[in-house]
C-alpha positions as CSV (number, residue, x, y, z in Angstrom):
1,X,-33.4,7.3,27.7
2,X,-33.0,6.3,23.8
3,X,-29.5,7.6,22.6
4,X,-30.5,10.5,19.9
5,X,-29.2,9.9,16.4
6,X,-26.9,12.7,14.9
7,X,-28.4,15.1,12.2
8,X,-28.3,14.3,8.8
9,X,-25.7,16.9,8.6
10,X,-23.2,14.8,11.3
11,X,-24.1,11.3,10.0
12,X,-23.7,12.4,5.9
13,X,-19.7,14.0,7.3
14,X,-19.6,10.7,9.3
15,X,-20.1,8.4,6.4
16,X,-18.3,10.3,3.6
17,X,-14.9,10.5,6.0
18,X,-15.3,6.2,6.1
19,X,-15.4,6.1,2.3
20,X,-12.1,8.2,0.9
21,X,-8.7,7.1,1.4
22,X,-6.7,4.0,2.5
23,X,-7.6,0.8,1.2
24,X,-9.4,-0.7,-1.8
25,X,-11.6,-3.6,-2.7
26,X,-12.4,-4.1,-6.5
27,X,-15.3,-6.7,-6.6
28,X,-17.5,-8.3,-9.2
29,X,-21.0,-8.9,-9.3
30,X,-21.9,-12.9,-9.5
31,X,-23.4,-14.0,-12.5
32,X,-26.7,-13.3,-14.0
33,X,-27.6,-17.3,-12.9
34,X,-27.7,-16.6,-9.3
35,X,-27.5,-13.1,-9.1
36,X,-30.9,-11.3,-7.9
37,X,-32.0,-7.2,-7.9
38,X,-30.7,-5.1,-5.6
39,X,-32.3,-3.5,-2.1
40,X,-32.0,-0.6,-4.9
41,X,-34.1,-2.3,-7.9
42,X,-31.5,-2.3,-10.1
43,X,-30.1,-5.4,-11.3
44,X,-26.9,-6.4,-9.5
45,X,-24.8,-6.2,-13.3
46,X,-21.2,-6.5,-13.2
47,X,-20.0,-3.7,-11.0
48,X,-17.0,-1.6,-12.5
49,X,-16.6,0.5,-9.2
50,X,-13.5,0.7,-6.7
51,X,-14.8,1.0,-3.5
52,X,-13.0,2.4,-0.9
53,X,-12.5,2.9,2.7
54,X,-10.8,4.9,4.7
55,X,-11.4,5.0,8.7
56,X,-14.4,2.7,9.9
57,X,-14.7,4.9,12.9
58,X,-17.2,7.3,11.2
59,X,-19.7,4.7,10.0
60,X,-19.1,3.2,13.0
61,X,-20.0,5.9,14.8
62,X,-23.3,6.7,13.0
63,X,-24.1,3.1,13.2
64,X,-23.5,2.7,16.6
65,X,-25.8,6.2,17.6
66,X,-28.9,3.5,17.7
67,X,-29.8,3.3,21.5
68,X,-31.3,-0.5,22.1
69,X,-34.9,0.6,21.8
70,X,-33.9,2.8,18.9
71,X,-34.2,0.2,15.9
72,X,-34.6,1.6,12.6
73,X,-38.4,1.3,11.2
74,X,-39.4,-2.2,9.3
75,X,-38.3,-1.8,5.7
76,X,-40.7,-3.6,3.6
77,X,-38.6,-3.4,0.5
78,X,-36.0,-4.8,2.9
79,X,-37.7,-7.8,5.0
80,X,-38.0,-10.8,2.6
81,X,-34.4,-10.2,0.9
82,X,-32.5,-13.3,0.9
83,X,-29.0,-13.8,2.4
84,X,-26.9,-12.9,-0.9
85,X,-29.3,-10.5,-2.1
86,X,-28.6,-8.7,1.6
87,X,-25.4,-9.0,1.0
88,X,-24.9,-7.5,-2.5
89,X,-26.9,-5.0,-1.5
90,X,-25.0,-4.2,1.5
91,X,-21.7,-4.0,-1.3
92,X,-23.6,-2.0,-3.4
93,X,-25.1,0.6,-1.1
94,X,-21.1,1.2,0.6
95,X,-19.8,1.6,-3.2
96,X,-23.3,4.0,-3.6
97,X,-21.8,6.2,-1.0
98,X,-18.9,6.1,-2.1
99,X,-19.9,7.4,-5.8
100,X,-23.2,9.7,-4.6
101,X,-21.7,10.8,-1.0
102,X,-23.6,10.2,2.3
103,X,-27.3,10.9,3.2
104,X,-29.3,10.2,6.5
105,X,-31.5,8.1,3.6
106,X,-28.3,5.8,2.9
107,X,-27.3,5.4,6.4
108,X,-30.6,4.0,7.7
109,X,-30.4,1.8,4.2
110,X,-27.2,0.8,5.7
111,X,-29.0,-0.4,9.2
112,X,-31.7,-1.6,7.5
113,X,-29.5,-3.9,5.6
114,X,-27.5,-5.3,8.4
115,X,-29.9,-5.8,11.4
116,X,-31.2,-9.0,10.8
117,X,-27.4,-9.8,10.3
118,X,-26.9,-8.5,13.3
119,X,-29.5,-9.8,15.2
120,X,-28.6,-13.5,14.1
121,X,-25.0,-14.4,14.9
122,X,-25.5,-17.7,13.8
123,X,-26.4,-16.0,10.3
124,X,-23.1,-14.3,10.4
125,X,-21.3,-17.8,11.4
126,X,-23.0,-19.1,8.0
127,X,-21.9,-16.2,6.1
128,X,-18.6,-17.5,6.8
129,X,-18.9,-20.7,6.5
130,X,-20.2,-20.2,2.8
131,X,-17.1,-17.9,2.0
132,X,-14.9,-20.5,3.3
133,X,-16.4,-23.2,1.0
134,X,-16.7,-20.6,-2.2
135,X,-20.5,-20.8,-2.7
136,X,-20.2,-17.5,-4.1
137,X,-17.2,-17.2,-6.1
138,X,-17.6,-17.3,-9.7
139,X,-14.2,-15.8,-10.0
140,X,-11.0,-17.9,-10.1
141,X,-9.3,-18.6,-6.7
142,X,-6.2,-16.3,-7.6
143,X,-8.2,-13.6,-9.4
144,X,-7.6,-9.8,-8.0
145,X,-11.6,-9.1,-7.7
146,X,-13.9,-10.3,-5.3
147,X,-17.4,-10.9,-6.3
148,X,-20.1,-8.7,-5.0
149,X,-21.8,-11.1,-2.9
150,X,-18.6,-12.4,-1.7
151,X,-17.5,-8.8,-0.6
152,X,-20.8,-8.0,0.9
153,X,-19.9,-10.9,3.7
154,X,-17.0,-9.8,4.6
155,X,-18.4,-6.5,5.2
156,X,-21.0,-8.3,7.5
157,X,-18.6,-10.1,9.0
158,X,-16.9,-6.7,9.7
159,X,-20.2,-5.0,11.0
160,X,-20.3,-8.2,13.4
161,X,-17.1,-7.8,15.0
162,X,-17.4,-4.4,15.5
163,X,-21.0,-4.2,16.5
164,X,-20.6,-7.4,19.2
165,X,-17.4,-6.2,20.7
166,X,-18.7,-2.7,21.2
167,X,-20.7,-1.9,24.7
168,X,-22.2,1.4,22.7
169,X,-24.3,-1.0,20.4
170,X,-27.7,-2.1,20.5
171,X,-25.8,-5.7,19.2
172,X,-22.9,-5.6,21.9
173,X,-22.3,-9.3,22.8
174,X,-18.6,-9.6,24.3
175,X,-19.3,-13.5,24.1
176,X,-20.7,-13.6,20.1
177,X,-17.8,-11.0,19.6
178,X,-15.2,-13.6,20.6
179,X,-16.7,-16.6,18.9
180,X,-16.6,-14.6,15.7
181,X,-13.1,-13.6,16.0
182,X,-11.6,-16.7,16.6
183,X,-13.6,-18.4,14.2
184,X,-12.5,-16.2,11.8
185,X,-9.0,-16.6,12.9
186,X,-9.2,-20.1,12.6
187,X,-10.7,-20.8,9.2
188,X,-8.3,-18.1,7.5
189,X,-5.5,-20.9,6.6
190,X,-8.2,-22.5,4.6
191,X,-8.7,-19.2,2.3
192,X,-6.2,-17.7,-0.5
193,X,-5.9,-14.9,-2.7
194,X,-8.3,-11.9,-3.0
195,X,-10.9,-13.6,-0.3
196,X,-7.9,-14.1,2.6
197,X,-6.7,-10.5,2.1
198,X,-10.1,-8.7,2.7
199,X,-10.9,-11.0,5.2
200,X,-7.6,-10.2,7.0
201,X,-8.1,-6.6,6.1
202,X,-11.6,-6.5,8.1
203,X,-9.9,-8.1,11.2
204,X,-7.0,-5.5,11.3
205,X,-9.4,-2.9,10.7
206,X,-11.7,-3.7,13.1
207,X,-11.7,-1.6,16.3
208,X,-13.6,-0.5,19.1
209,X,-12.9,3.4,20.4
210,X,-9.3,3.4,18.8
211,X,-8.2,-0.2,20.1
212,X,-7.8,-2.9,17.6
213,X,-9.6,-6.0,18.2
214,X,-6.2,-8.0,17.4
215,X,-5.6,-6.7,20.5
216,X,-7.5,-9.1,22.7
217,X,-7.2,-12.0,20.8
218,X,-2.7,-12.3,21.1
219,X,-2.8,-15.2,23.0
220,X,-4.9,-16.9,20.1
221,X,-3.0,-15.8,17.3
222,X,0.1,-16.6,18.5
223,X,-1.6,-20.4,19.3
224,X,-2.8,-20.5,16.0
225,X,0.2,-19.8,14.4
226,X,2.0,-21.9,16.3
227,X,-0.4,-25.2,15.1
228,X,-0.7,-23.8,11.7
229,X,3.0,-23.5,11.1
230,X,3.1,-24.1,7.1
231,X,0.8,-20.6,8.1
232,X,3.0,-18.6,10.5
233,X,3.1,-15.8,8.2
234,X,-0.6,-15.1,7.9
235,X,-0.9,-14.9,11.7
236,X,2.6,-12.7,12.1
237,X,0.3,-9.9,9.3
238,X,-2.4,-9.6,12.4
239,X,0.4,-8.3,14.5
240,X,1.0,-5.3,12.4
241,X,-1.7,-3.1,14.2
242,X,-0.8,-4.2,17.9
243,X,0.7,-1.3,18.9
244,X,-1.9,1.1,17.7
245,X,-3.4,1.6,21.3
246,X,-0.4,0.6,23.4
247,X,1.9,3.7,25.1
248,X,5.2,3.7,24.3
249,X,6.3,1.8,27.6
250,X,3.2,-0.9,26.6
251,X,5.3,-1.3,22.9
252,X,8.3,-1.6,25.1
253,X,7.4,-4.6,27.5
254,X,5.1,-6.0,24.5
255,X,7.5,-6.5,21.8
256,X,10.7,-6.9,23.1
257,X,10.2,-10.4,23.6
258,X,9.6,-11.5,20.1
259,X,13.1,-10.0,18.9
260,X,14.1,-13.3,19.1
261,X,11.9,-14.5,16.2
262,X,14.8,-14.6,13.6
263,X,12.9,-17.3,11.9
264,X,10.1,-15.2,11.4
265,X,11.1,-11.9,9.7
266,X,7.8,-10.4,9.4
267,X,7.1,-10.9,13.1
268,X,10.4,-9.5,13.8
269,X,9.8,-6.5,12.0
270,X,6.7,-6.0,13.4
271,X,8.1,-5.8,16.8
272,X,11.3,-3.6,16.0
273,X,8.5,-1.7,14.0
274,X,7.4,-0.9,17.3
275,X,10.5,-0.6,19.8
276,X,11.7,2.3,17.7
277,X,8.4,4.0,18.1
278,X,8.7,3.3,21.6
279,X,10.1,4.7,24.7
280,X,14.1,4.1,24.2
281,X,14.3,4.2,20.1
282,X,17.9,4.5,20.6
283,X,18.1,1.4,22.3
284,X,16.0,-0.4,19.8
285,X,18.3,1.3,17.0
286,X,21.5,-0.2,18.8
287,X,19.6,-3.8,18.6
288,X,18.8,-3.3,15.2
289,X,22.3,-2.5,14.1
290,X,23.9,-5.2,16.4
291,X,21.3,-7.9,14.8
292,X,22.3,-6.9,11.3
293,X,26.0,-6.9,11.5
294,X,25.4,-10.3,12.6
295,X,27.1,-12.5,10.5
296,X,24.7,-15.1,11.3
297,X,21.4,-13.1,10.6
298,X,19.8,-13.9,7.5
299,X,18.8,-11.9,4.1
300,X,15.2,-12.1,5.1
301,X,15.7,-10.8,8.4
302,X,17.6,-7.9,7.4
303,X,15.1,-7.0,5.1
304,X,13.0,-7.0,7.9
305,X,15.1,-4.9,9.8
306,X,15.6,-2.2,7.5
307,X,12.0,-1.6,6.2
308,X,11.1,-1.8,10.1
309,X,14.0,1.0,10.4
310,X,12.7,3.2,7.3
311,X,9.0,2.7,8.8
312,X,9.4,3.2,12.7
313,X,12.9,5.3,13.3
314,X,11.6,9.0,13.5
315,X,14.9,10.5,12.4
316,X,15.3,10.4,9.1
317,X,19.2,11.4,9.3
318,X,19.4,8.2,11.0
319,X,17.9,5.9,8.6
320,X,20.4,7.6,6.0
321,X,23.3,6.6,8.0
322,X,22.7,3.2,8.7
323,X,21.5,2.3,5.3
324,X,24.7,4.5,3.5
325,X,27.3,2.3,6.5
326,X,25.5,-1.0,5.7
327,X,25.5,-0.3,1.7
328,X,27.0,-3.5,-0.1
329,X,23.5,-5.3,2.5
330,X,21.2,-2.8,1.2
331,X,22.2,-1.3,-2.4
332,X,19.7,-4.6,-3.5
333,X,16.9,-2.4,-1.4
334,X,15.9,0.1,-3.5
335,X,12.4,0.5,-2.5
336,X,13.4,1.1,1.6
337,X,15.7,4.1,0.0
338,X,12.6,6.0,-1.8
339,X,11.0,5.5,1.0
340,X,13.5,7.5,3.4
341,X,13.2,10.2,0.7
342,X,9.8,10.6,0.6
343,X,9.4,10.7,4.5
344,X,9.4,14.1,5.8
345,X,13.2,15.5,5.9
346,X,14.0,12.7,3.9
347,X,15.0,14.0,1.0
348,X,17.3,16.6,3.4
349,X,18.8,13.0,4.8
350,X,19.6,11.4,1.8
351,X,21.2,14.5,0.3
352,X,23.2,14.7,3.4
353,X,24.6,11.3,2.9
354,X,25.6,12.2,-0.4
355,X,27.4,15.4,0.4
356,X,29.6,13.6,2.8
357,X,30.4,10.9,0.7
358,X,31.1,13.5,-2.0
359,X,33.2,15.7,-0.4
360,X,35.8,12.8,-0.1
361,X,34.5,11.0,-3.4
362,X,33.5,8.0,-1.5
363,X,31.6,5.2,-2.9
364,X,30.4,6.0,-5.9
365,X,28.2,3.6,-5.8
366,X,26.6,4.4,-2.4
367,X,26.5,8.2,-4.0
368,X,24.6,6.4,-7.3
369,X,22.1,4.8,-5.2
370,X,21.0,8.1,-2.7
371,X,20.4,9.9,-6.2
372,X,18.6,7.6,-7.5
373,X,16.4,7.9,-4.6
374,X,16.1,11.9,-5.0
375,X,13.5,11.3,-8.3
376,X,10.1,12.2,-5.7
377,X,12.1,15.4,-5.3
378,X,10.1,18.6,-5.0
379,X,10.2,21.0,-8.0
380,X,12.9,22.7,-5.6
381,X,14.7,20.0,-4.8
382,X,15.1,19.1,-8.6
383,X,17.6,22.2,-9.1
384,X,19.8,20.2,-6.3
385,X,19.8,17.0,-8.4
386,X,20.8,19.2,-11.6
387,X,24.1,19.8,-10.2
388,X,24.7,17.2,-9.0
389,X,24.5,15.9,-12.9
390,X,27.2,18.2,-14.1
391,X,29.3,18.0,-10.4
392,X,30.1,14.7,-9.2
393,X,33.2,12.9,-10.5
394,X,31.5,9.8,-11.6
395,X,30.5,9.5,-14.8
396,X,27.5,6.8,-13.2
397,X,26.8,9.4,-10.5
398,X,25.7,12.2,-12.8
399,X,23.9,9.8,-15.0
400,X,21.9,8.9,-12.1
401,X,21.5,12.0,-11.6
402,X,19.8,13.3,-15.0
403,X,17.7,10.2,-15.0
404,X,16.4,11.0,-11.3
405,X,15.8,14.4,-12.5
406,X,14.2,13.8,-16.1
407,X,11.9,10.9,-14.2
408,X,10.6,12.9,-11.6
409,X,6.5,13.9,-11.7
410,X,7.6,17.0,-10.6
411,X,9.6,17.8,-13.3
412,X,8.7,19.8,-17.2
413,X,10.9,19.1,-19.7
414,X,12.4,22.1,-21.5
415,X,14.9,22.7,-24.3
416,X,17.3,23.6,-21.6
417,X,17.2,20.2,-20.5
418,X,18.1,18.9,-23.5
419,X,20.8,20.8,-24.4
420,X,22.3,20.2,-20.9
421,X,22.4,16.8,-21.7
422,X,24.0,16.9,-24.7
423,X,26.6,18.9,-22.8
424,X,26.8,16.2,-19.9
425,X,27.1,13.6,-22.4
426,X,30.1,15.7,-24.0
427,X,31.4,15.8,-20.9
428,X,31.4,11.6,-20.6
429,X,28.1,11.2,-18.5
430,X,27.6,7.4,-18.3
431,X,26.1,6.9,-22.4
432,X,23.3,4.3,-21.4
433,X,21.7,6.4,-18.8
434,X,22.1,9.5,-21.1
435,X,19.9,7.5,-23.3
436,X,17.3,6.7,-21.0
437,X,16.9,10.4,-19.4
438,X,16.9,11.5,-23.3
439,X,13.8,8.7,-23.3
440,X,12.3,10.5,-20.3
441,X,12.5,14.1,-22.1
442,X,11.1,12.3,-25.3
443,X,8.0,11.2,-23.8
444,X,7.3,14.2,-21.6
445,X,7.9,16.3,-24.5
446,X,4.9,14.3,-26.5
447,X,2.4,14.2,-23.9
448,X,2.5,18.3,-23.5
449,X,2.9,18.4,-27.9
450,X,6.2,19.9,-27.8
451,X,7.2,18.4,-30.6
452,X,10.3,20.6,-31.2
453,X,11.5,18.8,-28.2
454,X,10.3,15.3,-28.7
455,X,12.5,15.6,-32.6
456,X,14.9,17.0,-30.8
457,X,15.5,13.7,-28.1
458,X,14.9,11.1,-30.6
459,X,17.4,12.6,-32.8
460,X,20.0,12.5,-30.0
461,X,18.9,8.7,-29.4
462,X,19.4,8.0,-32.7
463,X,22.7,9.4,-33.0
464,X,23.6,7.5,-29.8
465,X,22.2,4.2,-31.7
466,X,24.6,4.8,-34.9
467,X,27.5,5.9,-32.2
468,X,29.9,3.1,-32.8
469,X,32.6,3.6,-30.1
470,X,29.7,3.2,-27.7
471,X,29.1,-0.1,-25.7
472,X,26.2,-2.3,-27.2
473,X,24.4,-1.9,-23.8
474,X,24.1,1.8,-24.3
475,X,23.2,1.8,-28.0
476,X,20.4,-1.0,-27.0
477,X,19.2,1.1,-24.6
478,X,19.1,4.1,-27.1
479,X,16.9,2.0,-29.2
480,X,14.8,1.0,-26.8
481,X,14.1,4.5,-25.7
482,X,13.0,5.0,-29.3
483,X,11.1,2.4,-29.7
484,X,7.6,4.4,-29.4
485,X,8.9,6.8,-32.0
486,X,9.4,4.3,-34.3
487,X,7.5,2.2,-36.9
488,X,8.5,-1.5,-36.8
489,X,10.1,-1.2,-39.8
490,X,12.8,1.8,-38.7
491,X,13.3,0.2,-35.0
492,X,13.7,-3.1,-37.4
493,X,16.8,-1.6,-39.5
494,X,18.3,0.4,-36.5
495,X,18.8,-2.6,-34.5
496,X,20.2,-4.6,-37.5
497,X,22.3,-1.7,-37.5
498,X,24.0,-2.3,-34.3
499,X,24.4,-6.1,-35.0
500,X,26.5,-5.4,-37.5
């Protein structure tokens, strides 16, 4: 008995779920010489949409709701379009979607589009083959758009892998599935930019009831990027979804094997990545540690090892003390330490870190770098980093501080703000980052019109800029700060000001 489709109701939450959130594609439309109209009638002009998707499982799932015998009915507008017509309009319907929101009309559009696609591996297999050798890019190689058409195949070539590997599907083909794959897989070292991205993007994404396809194909991967070695770091990326579906025993007996990869940090990552979301995190934190302090471990690898830390290690409190123990390796890291703030009960780590560091005024640098880290801070949170501007003993610290604070998006600047920085300043905050949280009050003050405010910060900048007994660093950065306040002549005379 034919599967039933869902109701229009099911399929137009199904479709708008796969169109908000996690990645993006901007594309372009080819050129009016070889572009065509549309399965919608409209000319296929340059397209100045994002699209996005989010998780495929919801098209997928109203896609897949087609028994065998339940085809959807011939689409004469549909029948005689070419292959890149089919394919822009497969682009342009997903972006349609996106912009219009889902309908059981749009859906069986969607069908409509790929069955013939579908129903034709070898058509699929050209697709790719025409991507690989560029016939439609009218974009340069390194450019960050892809062009409609170009878009529109990987989508198919998405829509294949899915559709073949999946025993729900009328298309399910385990042996067409595999072919596809690895012939994917294998042609990828002769793509770059935008093109190899999305194309890897469709294969990570690409799953059947919540298992990444990746999944089956290890054993190829890891042959491919063992004969592709100038590549090895394209093939390590398809590892990053491997332990999606695996337990956390599975992650366990999976990845501990390629801890030895020092020579591959992304690969390594990847797999401490996953021991720490596995069964004995503990264990996996000691090997981390004991492969950092490694005298012998490289820069690369300990990169590795502490974004797989901030990414993986549940315990926030954790990643705070490894990072604050190992601070001289990762001070050049800022980015791994906003992310430990932003994780949930980060901020409450990072703070902790500095409070014990604090208490015994310890590295002030260490201290300088947690702070800085504080400037996603909640609108509660921010209070904490304002006393910590007019507390700690290093003049560095609190500048840190009141830059952190004065940067934050959570954060309205008030004349209260700026009188408390003339105080720290008083008080001997560090002069060049007074200057640059007296920048951050400046513009904030502009964009909400309180020009009170605004006068009030560029008037402290400029008195910073004539400040003599300052270092030139700090008056330079003064200026800078006033720089959109200025007219070219003023910023002109204020910097031949300092030169003399």
């Amino acid at each position: 008995m034919p599967a039933q489709r869902p109701p229009l109701s099911a399929l137009a939450l199904l479709v708008a779920v796969l169109l908000v959130g996690a990645w993006i594609v901007f594309f372009r439309s080819p050129p009016a010489s070889n572009s065509a109209h549309g399965s919608d009638g409209e000319p296929s002009d340059r397209a100045a949409t994002t699209l996005v998707s989010a998780d495929d499982t919801a098209e997928r799932s109203a896609l897949d709701a087609t028994a065998q015998d339940d085809a959807p009915p011939p689409d004469p507008e549909l029948a005689n379009l070419g292959l890149e017509e089919r394919l822009a309009a497969i682009a342009r319907l997903e972006g349609e979607i996106l912009q219009q929101g889902a309908s059981e009309a749009r859906v069986r559009r969607l069908e409509a589009l790929l069955e013939p696609l579908l129903a034709s591996p070898p058509t699929l297999l050209l697709v790719l083959d025409n991507l690989v050798a560029g016939k439609w890019r009218s974009t340069a190689p390194d450019a960050a758009t892809l062009d409609l058409v170009e878009y529109g195949g990987c989508r198919a070539l998405y829509w294949g892998l899915v559709s073949f590997h999946n025993p729900r599907s009328r298309f399910h083909d385990a042996d067409q599935g595999r072919a596809l794959f690895v012939t994917i897989l294998t042609d990828l070292p002769a793509l770059d930019g935008k093109l190899l991205s999305t194309l890897v993007e469709q294969l990570l994404r690409s799953e059947v009831e919540g298992k990444p396809l990746v999944a089956l194909y290890t054993a190829e991967i890891l042959e491919l990027r063992a004969f592709f070695r100038e590549h090895r770091e394209l093939f390590s990326k398809l590892f990053a979804r491997l332990g999606d579906s695996m337990t956390p025993e599975e992650r366990d007996r999976f990845f501990t094997i390629y801890l030895s990869e020092t020579s591959d940090p992304l690969i390594l990552g990847t797999a401490l990545r996953n021991l720490l979301q596995g069964a004995n995190p503990d264990w996996a934190l000691s090997l981390a540690e004991a492969l950092f302090d490694d005298p012998t471990t490289s820069p690369e690898v300990r990169n590795a090892i502490v974004q797989a830390l901030v990414d993986g290690l549940q315990d926030p409190f954790k990643v705070a003390d490894f990072l604050v123990e190992r601070i001289d390796q990762t001070r050049g890291l800022p980015g791994a330490w906003l992310t430990l703030a932003r994780k949930e009960g980060g901020f409450n780590a990072v703070e902790a870190a500095y409070n014990q560091l604090a208490g015994s005024n310890a590295n002030a640098k260490a201290r300088e770098l947690l702070v800085a880290s504080m400037r996603n801070a909640s609108a509660s949170e921010l209070e904490r980093i304002a006393d910590i501007a007019f507390q700690d003993p290093s003049p560095s610290v609190r500048g840190q501080a009141l830059m952190s604070m004065t940067s934050a998006p959570n954060w309205a600047a008030t004349q209260k703000s700026m009188d408390d920085l003339r105080s720290a300043f008083a008080g001997g905050v560090d002069p060049a980052r007074a200057a640059w949280s007296a920048g951050n009050i400046a513009k904030k003050a502009a964009k909400t019109g309180a020009v009170d405010l605004r006068d009030d910060a560029t008037s402290f900048l400029e008195e910073l800029v004539h400040d003599g007994s300052l270092p030139d660093a700090a008056r330079h950065a003064a200026l800078e700060e006033l720089k959109p306040f200025l007219s070219e002549v003023e910023w002109d005379l204020l910097k031949k000001g300092i030169a003399k």
